[in-house]
C-alpha positions in Angstrom: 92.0 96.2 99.2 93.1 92.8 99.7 93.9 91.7 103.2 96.6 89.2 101.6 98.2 91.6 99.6 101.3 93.1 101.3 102.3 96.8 102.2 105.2 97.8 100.0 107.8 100.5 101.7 110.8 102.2 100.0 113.7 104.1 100.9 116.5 105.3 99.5 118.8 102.9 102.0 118.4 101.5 104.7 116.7 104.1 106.8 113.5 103.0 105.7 113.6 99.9 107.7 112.6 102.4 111.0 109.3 102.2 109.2 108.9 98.6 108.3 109.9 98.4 112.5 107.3 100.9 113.4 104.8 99.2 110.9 105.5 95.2 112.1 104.7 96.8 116.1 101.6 98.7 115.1 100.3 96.1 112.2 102.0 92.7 113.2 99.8 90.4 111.2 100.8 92.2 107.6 102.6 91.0 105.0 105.5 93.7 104.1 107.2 94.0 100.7 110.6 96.5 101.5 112.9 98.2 98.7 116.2 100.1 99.6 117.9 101.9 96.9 121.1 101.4 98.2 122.9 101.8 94.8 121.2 105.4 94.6 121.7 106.1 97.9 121.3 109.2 99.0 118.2 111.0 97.7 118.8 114.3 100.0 121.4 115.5 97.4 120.1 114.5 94.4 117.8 117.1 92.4 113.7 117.1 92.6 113.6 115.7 89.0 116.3 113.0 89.9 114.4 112.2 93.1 111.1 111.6 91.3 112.1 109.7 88.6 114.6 107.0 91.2 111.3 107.3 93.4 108.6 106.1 89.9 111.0 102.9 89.8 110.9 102.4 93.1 107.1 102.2 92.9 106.6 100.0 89.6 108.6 97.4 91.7 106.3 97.1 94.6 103.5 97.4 92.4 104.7 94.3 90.7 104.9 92.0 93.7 100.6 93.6 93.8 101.3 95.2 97.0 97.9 97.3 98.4 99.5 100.2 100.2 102.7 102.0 99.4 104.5 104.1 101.9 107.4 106.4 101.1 110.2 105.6 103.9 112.3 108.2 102.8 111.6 111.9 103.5 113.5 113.6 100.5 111.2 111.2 97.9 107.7 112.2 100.3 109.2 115.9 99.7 110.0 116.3 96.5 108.1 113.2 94.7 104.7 112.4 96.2 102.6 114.3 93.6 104.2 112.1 90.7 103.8 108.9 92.9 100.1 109.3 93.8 99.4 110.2 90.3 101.5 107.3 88.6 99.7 104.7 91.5 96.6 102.5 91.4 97.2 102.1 95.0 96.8 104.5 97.9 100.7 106.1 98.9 101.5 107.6 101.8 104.2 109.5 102.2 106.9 110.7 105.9 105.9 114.7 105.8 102.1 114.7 106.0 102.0 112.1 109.0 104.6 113.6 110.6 103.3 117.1 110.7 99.9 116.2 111.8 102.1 114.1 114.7 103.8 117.6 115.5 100.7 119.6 115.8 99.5 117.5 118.3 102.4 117.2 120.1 103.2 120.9 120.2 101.4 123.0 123.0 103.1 126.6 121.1 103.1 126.1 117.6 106.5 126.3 117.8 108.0 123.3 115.5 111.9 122.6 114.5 112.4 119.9 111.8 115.7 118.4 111.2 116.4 116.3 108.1 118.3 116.1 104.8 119.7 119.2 102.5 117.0 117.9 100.0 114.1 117.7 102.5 114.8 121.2 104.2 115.2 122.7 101.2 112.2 121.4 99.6 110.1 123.2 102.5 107.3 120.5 102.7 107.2 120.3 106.2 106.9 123.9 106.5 103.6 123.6 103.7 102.4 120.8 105.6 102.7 122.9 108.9 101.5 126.0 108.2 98.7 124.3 105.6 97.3 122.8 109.1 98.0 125.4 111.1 98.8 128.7 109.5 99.6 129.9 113.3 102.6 127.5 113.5 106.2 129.0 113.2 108.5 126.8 111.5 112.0 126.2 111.9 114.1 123.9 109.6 118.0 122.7 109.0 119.5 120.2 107.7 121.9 117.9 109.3 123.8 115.7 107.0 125.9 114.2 110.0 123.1 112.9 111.5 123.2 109.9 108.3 126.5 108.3 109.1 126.1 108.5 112.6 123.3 106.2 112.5 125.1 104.0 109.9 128.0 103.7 111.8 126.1 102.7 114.5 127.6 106.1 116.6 123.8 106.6 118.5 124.3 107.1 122.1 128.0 108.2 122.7 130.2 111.4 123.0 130.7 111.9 118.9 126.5 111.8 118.7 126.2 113.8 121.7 128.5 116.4 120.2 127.0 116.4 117.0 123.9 116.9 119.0 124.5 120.1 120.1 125.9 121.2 117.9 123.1 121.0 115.1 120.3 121.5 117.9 122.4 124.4 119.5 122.1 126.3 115.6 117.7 125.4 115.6 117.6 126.8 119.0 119.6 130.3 118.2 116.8 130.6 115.0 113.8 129.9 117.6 114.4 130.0 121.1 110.4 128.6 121.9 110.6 125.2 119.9 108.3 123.0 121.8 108.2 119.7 119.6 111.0 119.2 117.1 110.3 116.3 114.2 112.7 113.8 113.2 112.7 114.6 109.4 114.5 111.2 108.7 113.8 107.4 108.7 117.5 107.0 110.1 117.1 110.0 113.3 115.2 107.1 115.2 118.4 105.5 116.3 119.0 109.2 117.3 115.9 109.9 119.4 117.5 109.5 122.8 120.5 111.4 122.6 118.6 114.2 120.2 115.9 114.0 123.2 118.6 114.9 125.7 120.3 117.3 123.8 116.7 119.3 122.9 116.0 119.2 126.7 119.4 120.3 128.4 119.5 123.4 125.4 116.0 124.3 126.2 115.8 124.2 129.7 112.8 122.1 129.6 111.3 119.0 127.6 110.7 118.9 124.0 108.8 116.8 121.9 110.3 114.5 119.6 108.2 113.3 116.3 109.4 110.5 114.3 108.1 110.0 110.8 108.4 106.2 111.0 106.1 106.2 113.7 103.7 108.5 112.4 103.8 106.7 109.3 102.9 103.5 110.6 99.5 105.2 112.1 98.9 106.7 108.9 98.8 102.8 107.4 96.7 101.5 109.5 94.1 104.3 109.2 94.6 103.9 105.2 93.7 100.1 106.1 90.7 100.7 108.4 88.9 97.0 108.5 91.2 96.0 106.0 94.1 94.9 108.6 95.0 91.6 108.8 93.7 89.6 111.9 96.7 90.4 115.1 95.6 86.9 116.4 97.3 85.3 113.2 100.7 84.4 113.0 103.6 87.1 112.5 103.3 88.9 109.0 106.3 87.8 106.6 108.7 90.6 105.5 110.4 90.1 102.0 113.6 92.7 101.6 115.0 93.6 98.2 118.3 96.3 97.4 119.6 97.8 94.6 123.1 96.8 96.0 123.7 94.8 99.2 127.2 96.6 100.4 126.9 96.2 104.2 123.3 95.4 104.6 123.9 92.5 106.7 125.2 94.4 109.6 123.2 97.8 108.7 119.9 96.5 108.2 119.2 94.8 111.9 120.3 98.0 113.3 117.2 100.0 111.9 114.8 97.1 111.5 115.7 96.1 115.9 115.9 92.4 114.7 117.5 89.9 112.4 116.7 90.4 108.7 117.0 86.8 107.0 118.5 88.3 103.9 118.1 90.6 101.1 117.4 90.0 97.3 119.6 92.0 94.6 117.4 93.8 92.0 118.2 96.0 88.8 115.9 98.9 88.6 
């Protein structure tokens, strides 16, 4: 791989920019090509075959701007079209679930793991695959909580709606399991969550749980794909081109997830 060639991320909004965040802190000096969906938005109810073929266009576009790296910022697409998108690629892919499981094992002291996400990712049961595949030992708990989306949209992270929405989705995980130990964050938007899904996790337990992000996780996983490939973190800041499939609202979504400014965003036809 070409150190000059850039990383290309997709999502099916927005969300995906907790990744390009997580990637421009762990790999600063890289060059990141990022593609929301936003006209398709959301993936999590849309059907596996729908999923996978939005997801195949999503990668011929960053293979056109000869990105070296793809990674699939959206957890419904990792669930339900990462076969199709590893086959169709002459690039390495990485996609939310794998990274984020291995992150939960090592978090979790019990083998006791919740995972919250979309309808579409909890029902696909690839975190519980990726789990158990690791770990047969491990006891899986899933569910899905839509709210969670609009919350972090609407910028509703750290208040009494979020805090009641909380508990209540964490207060349903908990009656299924009573010993999760390390609960993963089964979506790029849940980030903006952490803290108040932290809290929540805590006070219903009676003790502290882990909290595993994919974004985070998936940033790792990169630069382990990249080994001595990375570019130099001496050099200047790594430029960040951002493309949508419709730009409704990115201008005061997109610095929410991304945690700075985003210049602006090119309008594409897939």
């Amino acid at each position: 791989m070409n150190q000059r060639r850039p990383i290309g991320v997709f999502d099916s909004g927005v969300g995906g920019l907790t990744v390009v965040r997580a990637l421009r802190a762990r790999l600063p000096g890289e060059d990141i090509v990022y593609l929301g969906d936003t006209a398709r938005v959301p993936y999590g109810s849309k059907s596996p075959r729908t999923v996978e073929r939005y997801s195949l266009t999503c990668l011929q576009f960053l293979l056109a701007h000869d990105v070296k790296l793809v990674l699939i910022a959206c957890n419904t697409a990792s669930a339900q079209a990462l076969p199709a998108l590893i086959a169709a690629s002459p690039v390495p892919v990485i996609g939310a679930v794998d990274p984020g499981a291995e992150s939960a094992l090592a978090a979790s002291t019990g083998r006791r793991v919740g995972v919250i996400g979309t309808l579409g990712t909890v029902r696909s049961g690839a975190y519980e695959r990726a789990l158990t595949a690791r770990d047969p030992a491990t006891r899986v708990t899933a569910l899905a909580c839509p709210l969670l989306v609009p919350l972090a949209e609407e910028g509703w992270v750290d208040d009494d709606v979020a805090a009641a929405v909380a508990r209540r989705y964490l207060t349903e995980l908990f009656v299924r399991d009573p010993d999760i130990d390390t609960i993963v964050l089964g979506c790029t938007h849940y980030p903006l969550l952490r803290d108040v899904l932290a809290r929540t996790a805590a006070a219903l337990a009676g003790r502290p749980i882990a909290i595993v992000d994919s974004a985070s996780a998936m940033a790792e996983a990169a630069a382990h794909a990249l080994g001595g490939d990375v570019t130099d973190r001496r050099a200047h800041a790594g430029a960040l081109a951002c493309f949508a499939t419709d730009i409704s609202r990115l201008d005061e979504l997109a610095p929410r997830f991304l945690g700075e400014a985003v210049t602006s965003f090119e309008l594409v036809d897939l």
